[in-house]
C-alpha positions in Angstrom: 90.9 131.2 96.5 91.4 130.0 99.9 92.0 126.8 99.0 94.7 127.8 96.3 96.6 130.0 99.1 96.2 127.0 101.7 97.8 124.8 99.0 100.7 127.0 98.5 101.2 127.6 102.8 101.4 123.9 103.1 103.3 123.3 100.0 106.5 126.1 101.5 105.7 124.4 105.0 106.5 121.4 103.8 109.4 122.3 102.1 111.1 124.1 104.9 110.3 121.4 107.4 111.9 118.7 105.1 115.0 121.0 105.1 115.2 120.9 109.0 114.1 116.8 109.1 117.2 116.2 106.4 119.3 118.4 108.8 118.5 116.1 111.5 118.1 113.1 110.4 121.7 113.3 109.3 122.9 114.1 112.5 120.6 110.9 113.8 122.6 108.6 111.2 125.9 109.8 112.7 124.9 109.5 116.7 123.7 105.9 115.4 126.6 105.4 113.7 124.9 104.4 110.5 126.0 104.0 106.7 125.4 107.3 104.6 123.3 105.5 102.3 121.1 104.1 105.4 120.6 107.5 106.0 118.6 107.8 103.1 117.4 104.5 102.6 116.1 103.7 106.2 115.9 106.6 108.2 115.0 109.1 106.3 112.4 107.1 103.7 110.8 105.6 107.2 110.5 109.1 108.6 108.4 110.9 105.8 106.8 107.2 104.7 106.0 106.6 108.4 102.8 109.0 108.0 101.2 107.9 105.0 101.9 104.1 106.5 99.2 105.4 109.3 96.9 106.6 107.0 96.6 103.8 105.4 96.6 101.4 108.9 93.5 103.8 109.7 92.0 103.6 106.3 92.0 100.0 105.8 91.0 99.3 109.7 88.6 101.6 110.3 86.9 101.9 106.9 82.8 101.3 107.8 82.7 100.2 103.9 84.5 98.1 101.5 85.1 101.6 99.2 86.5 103.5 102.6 88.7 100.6 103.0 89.8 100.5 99.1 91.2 104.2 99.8 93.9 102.7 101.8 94.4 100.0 98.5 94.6 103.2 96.6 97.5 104.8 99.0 99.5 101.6 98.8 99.2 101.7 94.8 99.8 105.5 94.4 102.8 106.0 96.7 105.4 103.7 95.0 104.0 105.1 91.2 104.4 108.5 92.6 108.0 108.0 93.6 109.1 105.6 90.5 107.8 108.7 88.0 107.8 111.9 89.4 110.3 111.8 91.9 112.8 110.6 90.6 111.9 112.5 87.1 111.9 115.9 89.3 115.3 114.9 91.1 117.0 114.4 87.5 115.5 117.9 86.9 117.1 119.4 89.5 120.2 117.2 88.8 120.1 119.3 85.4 119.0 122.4 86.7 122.0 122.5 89.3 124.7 121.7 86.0 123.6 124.1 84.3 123.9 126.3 87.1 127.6 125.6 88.0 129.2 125.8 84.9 132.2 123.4 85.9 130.1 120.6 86.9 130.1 117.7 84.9 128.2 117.3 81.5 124.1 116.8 81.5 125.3 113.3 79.8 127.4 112.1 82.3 126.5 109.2 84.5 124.7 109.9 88.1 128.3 108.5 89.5 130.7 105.5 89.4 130.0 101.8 88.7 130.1 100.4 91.8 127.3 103.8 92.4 124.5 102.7 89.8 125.1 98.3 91.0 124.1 100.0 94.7 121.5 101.7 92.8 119.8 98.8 91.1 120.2 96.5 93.7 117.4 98.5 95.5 115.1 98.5 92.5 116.2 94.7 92.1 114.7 94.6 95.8 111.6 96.4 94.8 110.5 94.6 91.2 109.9 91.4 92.5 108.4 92.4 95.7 105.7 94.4 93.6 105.5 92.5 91.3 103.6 89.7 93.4 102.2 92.6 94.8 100.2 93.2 92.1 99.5 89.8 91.0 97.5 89.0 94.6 95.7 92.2 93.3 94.0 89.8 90.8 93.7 86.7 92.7 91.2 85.4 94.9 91.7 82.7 97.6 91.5 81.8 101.6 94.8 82.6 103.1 95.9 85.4 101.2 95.2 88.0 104.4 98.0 85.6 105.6 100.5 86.5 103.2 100.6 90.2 104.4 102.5 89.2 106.8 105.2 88.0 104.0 105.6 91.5 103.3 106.7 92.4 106.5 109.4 90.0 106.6 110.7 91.2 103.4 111.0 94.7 104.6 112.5 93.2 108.0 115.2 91.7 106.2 116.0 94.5 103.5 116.0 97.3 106.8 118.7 94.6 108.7 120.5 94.7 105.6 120.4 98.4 104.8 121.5 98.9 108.6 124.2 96.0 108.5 125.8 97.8 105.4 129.3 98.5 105.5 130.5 102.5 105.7 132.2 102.5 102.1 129.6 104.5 100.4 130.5 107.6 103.2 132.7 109.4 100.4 129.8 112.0 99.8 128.2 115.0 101.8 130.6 113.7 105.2 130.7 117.7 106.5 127.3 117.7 108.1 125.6 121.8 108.6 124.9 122.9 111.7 121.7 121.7 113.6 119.0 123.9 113.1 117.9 123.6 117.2 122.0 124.2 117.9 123.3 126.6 115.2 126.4 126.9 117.1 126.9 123.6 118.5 130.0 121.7 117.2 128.7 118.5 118.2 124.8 118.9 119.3 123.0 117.1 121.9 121.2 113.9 121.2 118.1 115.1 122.9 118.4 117.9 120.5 118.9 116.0 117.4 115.9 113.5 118.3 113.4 116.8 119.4 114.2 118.6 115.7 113.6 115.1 113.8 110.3 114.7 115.9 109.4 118.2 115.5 109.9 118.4 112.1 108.0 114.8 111.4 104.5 116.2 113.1 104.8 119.3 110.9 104.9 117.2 107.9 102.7 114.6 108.7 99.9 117.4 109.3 100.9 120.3 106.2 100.8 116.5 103.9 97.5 115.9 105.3 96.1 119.7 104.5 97.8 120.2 101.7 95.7 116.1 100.0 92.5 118.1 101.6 92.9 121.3 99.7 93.4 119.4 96.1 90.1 117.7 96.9 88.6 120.7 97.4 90.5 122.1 94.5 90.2 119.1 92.0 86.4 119.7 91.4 87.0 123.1 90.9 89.5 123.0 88.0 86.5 120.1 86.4 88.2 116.5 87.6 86.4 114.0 89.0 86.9 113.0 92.6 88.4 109.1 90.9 91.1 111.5 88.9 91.9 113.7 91.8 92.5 110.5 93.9 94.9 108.2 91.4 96.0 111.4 89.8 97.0 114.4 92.4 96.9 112.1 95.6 99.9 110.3 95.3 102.4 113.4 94.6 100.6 114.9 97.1 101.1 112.3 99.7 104.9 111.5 98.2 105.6 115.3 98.5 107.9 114.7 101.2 110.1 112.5 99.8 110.1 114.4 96.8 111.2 117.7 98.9 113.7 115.7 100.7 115.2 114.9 97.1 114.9 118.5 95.8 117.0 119.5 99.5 120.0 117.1 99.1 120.5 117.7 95.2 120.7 121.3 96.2 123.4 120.3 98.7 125.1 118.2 95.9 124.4 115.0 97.9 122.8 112.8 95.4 123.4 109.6 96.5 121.1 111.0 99.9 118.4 112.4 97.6 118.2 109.1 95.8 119.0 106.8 98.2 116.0 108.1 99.9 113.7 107.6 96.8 114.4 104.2 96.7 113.8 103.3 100.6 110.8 104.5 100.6 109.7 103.0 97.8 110.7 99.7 99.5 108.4 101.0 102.6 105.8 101.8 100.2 106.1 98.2 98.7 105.9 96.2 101.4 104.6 97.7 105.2 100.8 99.7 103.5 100.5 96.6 101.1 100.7 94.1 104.2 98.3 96.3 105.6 96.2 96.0 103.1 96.2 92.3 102.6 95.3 91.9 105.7 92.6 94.4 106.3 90.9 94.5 103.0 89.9 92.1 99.8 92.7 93.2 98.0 91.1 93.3 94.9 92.1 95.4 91.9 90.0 97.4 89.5 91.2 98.7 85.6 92.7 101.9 87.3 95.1 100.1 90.2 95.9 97.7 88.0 97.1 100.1 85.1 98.9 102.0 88.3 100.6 98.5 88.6 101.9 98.4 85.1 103.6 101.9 85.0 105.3 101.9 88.1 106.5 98.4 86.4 107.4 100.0 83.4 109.3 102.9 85.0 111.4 100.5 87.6 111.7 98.5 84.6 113.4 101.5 82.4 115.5 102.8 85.6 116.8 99.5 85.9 118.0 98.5 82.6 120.4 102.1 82.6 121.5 101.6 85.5 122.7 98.0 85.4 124.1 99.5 81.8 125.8 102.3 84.5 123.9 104.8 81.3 122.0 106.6 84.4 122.3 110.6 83.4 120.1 113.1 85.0 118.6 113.4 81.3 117.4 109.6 81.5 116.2 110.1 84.9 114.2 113.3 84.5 112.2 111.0 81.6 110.6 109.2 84.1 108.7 111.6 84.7 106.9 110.7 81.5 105.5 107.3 82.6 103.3 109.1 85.4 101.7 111.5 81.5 101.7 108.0 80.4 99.4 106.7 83.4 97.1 110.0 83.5 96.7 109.9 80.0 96.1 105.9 80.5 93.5 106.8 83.1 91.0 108.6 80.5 89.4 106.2 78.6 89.4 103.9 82.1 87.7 106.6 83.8 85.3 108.1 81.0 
């Protein structure tokens, strides 16, 4: 039982943290005089994907054995299926849920904004395919310099951050009346110190209730009869992508959804790039039946987001589906697993 209402602490603590870390970090995009969609893309996705980056750096270079070190493969796998399934599937169902709500709102069918929207859209997923993509394929691969070509990934993130950060101000037609810092409710303009101390703050928290809340579902998986391989490709990943995901859930609430997915999509070029460079230089890189299955969905998925969004056909219906690929890979993982 413990475990269960340690679950459900860290669960709310990680919610209301990730409401004070949007608060802030939006403030920290204006004092840096940032784009709106860099808000999301860099600052926020580095923030919450800056934690599970660490875990992995200390997995894959501290691991005394190859399977300690494979736990870090496993984070680098998980983290961008997790986000290209059931975040984005639970931010269309809050993009539903929120329609339904305000009866004027536009219809469940309507596109997730204008044109110009869903090309900015897909020209992050365009980033992200290819990248993974050869991700995956060094996962079946064997040869000398390939450690090297961790380094590769780096680059790649270098240049998409410059080019995130370089962006012009256009897209700053949404969400432009920031709330009040939490630190200075009644601060027109709060201090810098002030904005930096809540986004710190508010990061520890959620680097620590993340880290509690994966330890209670390994307690808890065994309990409910999964094995400790399901609990790990299965539960892990959401657990460790719950911050994005809350982030998500926060800025649909506040009818900011290019934020909410804006920030899906950053991190999952984090995700893509910095823990995989870790881990081709740190580890074998070597993929068994279960990562590389992980591969193909979170192919699959992009794939599908992709194609209705270049078709600017991107409702919050079509986005809540994917969702679906992540049943697809559990119910993929049975007979691997059995």
């Amino acid at each position: 039982m413990l475990h269960f209402v340690l679950l459900i602490a860290c669960a709310v603590a990680i919610y209301l943290s990730c409401e004070w870390f949007v608060n802030a970090v939006e403030w920290l995009g204006e004092r840096l005089n940032v784009g709106r969609m860099a808000v999301g893309t860099i600052l926020a996705a580095f923030g919450t994907a800056l934690p599970e980056s660490v875990v992995t750096l200390v997995a894959v270079t501290t691991g005394a054995t190859p399977e300690a070190k494979n736990i870090g493969v496993g984070a680098a796998m998980g983290g961008p299926l997790a986000l290209a399934t059931v975040a984005y599937g639970v931010t269309g169902a809050m993009l539903l849920l929120q329609r339904r709500k305000r009866r004027a709102a536009a219809p469940a069918d309507a596109p997730l904004g204008t044109e110009r929207d869903m090309r900015r859209l897909a020209k992050d997923q365009t980033w992200f395919l290819p990248v993974f993509v050869v991700k995956v394929a060094l996962g079946l691969v064997a040869f000398a310099f390939k450690p090297v070509l961790g380094l590769a990934f780096f680059a790649v993130y270098a240049v998409y951050f410059w080019r995130e950060i370089r962006g012009d101000h256009e897209e700053d037609d949404e969400g432009v009346e920031l709330e009040p810092l939490k630190f200075q409710p009644r601060a027109a303009s709060p201090a810098t110190w002030a904005v930096v101390a809540q986004t710190l703050v508010t990061l520890v928290v959620i680097f620590f209730a993340s880290q509690l809340f994966v330890h209670q579902l390994d307690a808890i998986g065994p309990m409910l009869g999964l094995s400790a391989s399901v609990t790990a490709l299965l539960l892990s990943p959401i657990a460790t992508e719950l911050p994005e995901i809350m982030n998500a859930v926060i800025w649909v609430r506040q009818g900011k959804t290019k934020l909410a997915l804006a920030n899906i999509s950053g991190a999952m070029m984090i995700q893509a790039t910095v823990p995989s460079g870790l881990g081709l230089l740190f580890t074998s890189w070597h993929f068994d039946s279960a990562l590389l299955w992980s591969g193909v969905i979170t192919m699959a998925a992009i794939g599908y987001l992709l194609l209705t969004m270049r078709a600017h056909k991107l409702t919050a219906g079509r986005l809540a589906v994917a969702a679906g690929f992540y049943v697809v890979f559990g119910l993929g993982l049975i007979p691997i697993l059995a």
